[in-house]
Every structure is written in structure tokens, then in C-alpha cells.
C-alpha positions as CSV (number, residue, x, y, z in Angstrom):
1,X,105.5,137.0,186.0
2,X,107.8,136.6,189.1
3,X,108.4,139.8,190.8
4,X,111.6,140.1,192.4
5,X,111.1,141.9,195.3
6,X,114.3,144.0,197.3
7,X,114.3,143.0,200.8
8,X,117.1,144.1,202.4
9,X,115.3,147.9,202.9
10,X,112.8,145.2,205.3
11,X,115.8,143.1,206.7
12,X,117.8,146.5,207.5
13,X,115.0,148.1,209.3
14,X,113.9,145.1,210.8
15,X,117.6,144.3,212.4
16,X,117.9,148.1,213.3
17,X,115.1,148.1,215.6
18,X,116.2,144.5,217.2
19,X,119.6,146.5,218.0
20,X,117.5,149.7,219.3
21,X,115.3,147.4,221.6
22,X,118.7,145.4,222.7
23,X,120.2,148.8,223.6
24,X,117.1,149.7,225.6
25,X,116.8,146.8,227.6
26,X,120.4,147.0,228.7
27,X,120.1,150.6,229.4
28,X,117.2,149.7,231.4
29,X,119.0,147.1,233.3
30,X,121.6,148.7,234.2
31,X,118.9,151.8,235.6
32,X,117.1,149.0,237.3
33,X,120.8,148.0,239.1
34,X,121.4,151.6,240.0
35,X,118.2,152.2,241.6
36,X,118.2,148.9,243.8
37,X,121.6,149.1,245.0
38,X,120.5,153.0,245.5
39,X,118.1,151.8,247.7
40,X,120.1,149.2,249.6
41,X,122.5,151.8,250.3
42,X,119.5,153.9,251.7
43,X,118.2,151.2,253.8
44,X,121.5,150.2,255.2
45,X,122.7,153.3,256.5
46,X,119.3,154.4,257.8
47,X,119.7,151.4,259.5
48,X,123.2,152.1,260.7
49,X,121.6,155.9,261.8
50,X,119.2,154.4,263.6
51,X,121.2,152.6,266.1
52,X,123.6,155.5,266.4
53,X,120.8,157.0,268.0
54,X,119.7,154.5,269.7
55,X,123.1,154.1,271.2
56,X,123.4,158.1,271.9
57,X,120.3,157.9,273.8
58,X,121.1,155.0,275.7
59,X,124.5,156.6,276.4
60,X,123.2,159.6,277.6
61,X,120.8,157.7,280.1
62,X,123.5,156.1,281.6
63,X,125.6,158.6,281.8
64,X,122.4,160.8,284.1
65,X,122.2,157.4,286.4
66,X,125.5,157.9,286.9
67,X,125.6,161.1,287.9
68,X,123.0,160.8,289.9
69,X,124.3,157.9,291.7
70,X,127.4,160.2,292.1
71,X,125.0,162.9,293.8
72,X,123.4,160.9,296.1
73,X,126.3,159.9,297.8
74,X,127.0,161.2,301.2
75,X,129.0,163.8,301.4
């Protein structure tokens, strides 16, 4: 009274979604990659922006002492 029982339906189905849940997690990984070196790209050329304006403005303040200076000489 020993059934024999087909398992390879189970095993196929079984090893189909370990390859579908492998395939996700690398998709995944490589989205998680994208989006941090996104963001580091983000954050470093903000930073970079930054202090070109900060150097612009302090540019521009010089350059008004200057001319300044320059007007109140004597004539």
C-alpha cells in the first residue's frame, strides 16, 4: 500500500521561486546602489555649488572694497 508520490512538479516549483526571489534581490541591490550613489552625487555637487557661491559672493565683496578704496583716494 505504498503510494508513490511524483515530486518533481513540488521540486520544480519550489526551485523556480528560489531563482525568482534570487533575481529579485539582485535587482533590488543593484536599485539600492543606483539610488545611493544618486544621492552622493546629489550631495557632492550641492556641496560643490555651495561654495561657488560662497566664493562669488565673497569675490564680489572684495572686489566693492576695492573699488571703494580706489574712490577714496585723493584725486
Amino acid at each position: 500500500m505504498v503510494t508513490e508520490t511524483n515530486l518533481d512538479p513540488v521540486r520544480r516549483a519550489t526551485l523556480d521561486r528560489i531563482d525568482r526571489a534570487q533575481s529579485h534581490f539582485k535587482l533590488w541591490c543593484f536599485a539600492a546602489a543606483f539610488v545611493l550613489l544618486l544621492l552622493s552625487a546629489v550631495a557632492t555637487y550641492s556641496i560643490v555649488l555651495l561654495g561657488l557661491f560662497a566664493l562669488g559672493a565673497w569675490d564680489r565683496r572684495n572686489t566693492l572694497l576695492v573699488l571703494k578704496g580706489i574712490e577714496a583716494l585723493p584725486r
